[in-house]
C-alpha positions in Angstrom: 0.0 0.0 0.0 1.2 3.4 -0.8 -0.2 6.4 0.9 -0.6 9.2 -1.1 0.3 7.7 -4.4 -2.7 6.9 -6.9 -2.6 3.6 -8.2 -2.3 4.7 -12.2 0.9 6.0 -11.3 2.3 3.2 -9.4 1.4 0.4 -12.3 2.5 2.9 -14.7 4.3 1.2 -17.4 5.8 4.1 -19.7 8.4 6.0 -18.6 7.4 8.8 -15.8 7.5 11.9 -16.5 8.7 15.2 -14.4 5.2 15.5 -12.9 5.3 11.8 -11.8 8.3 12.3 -10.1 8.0 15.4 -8.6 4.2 13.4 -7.0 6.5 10.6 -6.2 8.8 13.0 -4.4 6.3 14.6 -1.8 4.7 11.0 -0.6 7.3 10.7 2.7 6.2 14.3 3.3 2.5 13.1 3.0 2.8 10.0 5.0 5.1 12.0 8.0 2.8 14.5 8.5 -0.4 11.4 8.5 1.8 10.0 11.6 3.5 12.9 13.7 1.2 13.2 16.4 0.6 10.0 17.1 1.4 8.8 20.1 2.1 4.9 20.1 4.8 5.2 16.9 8.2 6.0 18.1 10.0 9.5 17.0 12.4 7.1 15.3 10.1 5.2 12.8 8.7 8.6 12.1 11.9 9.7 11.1 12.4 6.4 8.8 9.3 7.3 7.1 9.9 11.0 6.3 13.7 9.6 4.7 12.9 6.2 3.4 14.5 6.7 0.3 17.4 8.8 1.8 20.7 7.4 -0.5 24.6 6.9 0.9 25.3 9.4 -1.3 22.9 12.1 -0.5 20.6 11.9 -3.6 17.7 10.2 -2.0 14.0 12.2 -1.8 12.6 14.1 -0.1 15.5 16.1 2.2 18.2 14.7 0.2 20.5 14.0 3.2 23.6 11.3 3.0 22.6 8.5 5.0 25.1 5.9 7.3 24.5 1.9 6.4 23.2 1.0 8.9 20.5 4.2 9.4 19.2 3.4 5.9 18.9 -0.1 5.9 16.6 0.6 9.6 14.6 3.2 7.9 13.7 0.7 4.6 13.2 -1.5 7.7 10.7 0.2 9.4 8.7 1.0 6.5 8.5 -2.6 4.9 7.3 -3.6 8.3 4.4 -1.0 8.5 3.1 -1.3 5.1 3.8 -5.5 4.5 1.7 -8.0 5.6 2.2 -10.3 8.2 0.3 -13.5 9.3 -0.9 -11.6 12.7 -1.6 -8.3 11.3 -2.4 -6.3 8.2 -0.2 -3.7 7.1 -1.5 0.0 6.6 
């Protein structure tokens, strides 16, 4: 599940175009402001949402900051857990 995203642009099989990207862009800024005040996920995983796709190299969307191993392999972490599903639980 994708929040924010419409599904015509996630099954999308021509190339995307600057519009696409630039909607694909703000989603982590959608989906952090959806969970800030809530109270029962950690400031941590909030983090990992707002820079899931956060690159070694700095590249990454949406604050384009370099990233340590280990941080961005916990924030893709975090994220697959929330949104997969799992035998006990659907994800979001």
């Amino acid at each position: 599940m994708s929040i924010k995203l419409p599904p015509n642009l996630l099954n999308k099989r021509e190339s995307l175009t600057a519009d696409d990207y630039k909607e694909i862009h703000v989603h982590p800024i959608f989906s952090s402001k959806v969970i800030k005040d809530s109270s029962i996920i950690k400031d941590s995983v909030k983090v990992a949402v707002l820079e899931q796709h956060g690159r070694l190299d700095g590249t990454g969307y949406p604050i384009r900051l370099k990233t340590k191993p280990h941080e961005l392999i916990f924030k893709n972490h975090c994220c697959c857990r929330c949104t997969s599903r799992h035998d006990f639980r659907k994800g979001i």
